[in-house]
C-alpha positions in Angstrom: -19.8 -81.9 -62.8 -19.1 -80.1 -59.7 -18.0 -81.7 -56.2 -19.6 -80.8 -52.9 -18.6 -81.2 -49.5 -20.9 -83.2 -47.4 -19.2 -83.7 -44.3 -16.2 -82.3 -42.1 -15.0 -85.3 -40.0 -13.1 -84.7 -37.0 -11.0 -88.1 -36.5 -9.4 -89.4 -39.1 -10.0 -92.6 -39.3 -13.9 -92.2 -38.8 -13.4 -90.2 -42.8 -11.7 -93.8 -44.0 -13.9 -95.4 -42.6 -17.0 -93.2 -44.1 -15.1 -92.5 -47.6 -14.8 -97.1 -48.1 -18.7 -97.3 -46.8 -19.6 -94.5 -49.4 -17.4 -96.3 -51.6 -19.0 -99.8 -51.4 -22.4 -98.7 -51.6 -21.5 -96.7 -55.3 -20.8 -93.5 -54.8 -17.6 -92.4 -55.7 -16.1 -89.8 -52.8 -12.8 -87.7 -53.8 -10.2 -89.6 -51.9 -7.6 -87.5 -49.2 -4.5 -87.2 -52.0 -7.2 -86.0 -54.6 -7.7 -82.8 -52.4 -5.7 -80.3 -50.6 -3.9 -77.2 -51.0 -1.2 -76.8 -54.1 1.8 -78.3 -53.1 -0.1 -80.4 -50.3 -2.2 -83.2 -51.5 -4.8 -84.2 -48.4 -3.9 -81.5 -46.1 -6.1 -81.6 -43.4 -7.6 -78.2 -42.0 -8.5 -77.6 -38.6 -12.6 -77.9 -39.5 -11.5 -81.8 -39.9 -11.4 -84.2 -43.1 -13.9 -83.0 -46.3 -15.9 -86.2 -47.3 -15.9 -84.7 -50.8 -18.9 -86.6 -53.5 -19.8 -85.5 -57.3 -22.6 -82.9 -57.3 -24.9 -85.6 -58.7 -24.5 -87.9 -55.6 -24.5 -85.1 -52.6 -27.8 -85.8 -51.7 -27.9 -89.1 -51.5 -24.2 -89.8 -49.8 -25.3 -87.4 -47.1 -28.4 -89.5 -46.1 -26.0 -92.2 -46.1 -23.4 -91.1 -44.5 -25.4 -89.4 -42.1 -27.0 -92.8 -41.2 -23.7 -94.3 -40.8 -22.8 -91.7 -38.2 -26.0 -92.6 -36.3 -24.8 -95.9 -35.8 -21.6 -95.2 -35.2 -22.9 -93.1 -32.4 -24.9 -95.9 -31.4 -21.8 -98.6 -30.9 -19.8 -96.1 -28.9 -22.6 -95.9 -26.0 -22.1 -98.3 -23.8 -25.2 -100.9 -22.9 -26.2 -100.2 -19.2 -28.5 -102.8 -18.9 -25.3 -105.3 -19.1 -23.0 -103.8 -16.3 -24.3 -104.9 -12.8 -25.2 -102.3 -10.3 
């Protein structure tokens, strides 16, 4: 079984946040301390945090965790038609 990297997240706690969704819905992504270079469990490179998924699940996790982005997205964006002109 090999692992594939779905995803490079950029802020930190967006990858928790991704990794526990992926988690709750049954997949089973590498946590940070799994990864990282010899000597440096969950180093984080400067392409951002690897969400990191068994071969098997790659296809699937993406389509979730690409949703999950979407609405992240979608939350940040403030609602116009609240604020008064």
């Amino acid at each position: 079984m090999g692992l594939t990297t779905i995803a490079k997240i950029d802020d930190l706690g967006e990858a928790r946040l991704l990794i526990l969704a992926l988690k709750s819905h049954g997949f089973h992504p590498i946590e940070g301390n799994e990864v990282g270079l010899a000597g440096f469990a969950g180093a984080i490179g400067p392409s951002g945090v690897p969400i990191v998924v068994p071969g098997s699940e790659a296809e699937d996790a993406k389509i979730l965790l690409d949703s999950l982005r979407e609405d992240f997205k979608k939350e940040s964006i403030p609602d116009q038609s609240d604020q008064e002109t």
